[in-house]
C-alpha positions as CSV (number, residue, x, y, z in Angstrom):
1,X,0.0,0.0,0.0
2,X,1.6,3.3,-0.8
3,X,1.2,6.8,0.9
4,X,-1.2,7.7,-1.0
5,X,-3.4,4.5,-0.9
6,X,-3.1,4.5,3.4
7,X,-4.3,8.3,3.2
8,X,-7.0,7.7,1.1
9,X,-8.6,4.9,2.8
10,X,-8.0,6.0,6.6
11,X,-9.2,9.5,6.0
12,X,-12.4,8.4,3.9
13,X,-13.1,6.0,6.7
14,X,-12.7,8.7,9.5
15,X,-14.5,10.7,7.7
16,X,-17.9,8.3,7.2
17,X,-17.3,7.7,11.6
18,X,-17.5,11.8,11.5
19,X,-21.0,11.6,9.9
20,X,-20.2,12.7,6.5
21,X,-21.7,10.7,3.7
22,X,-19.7,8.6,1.1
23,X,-19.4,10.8,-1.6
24,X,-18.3,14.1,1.1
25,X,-15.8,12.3,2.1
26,X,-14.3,10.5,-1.3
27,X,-14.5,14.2,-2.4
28,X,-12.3,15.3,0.8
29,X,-10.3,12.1,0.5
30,X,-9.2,13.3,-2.7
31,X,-8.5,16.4,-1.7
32,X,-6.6,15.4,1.2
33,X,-4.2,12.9,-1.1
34,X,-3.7,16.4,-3.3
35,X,-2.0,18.0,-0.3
36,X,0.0,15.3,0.7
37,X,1.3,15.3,-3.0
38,X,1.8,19.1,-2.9
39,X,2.7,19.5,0.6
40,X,6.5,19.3,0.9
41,X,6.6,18.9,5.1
42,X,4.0,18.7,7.7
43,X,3.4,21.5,9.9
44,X,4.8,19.5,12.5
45,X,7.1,16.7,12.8
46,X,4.8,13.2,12.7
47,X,1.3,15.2,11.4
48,X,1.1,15.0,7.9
49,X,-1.7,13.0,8.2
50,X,-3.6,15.4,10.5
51,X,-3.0,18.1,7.9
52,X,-4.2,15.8,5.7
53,X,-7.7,15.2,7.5
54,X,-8.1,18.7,8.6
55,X,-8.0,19.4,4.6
56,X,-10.3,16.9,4.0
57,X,-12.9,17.8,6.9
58,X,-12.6,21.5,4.8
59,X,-13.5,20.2,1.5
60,X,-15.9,17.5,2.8
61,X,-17.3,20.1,5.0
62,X,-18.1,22.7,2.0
63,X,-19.5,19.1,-0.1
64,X,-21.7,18.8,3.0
65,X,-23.7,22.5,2.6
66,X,-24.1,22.5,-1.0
67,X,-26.0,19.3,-0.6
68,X,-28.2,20.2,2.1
69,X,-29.4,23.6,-0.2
């Protein structure tokens, strides 16, 4: 499983526990593989993959109100 696989998976699965629905969080999942690509260090030593989710919870967040309109 690469990188990008593990933060896929885990973060579209924390997400669903979070109460988003499937396609909010594939969406944010996405997204959140996107930064890792991009990002070139985490904001602190260990926690790329909490920058990951809190990018994801953004994106799957603004996925979340459009549907609900």
């Amino acid at each position: 499983m690469t990188p990008q696989e593990f933060i896929h998976k885990n973060i579209t699965t924390e997400l669903i526990k979070l109460g988003y629905d499937e396609n909010a969080a594939m969406t944010g999942a996405d997204m959140a593989v996107d930064h890792y690509r991009r990002c070139s260090q985490a904001s602190r030593k260990g926690r790329i993959f909490d920058d990951c989710l809190y990018i994801a919870k953004l994106w799957a967040g603004k996925q979340k109100t459009k549907q609900k309109k």
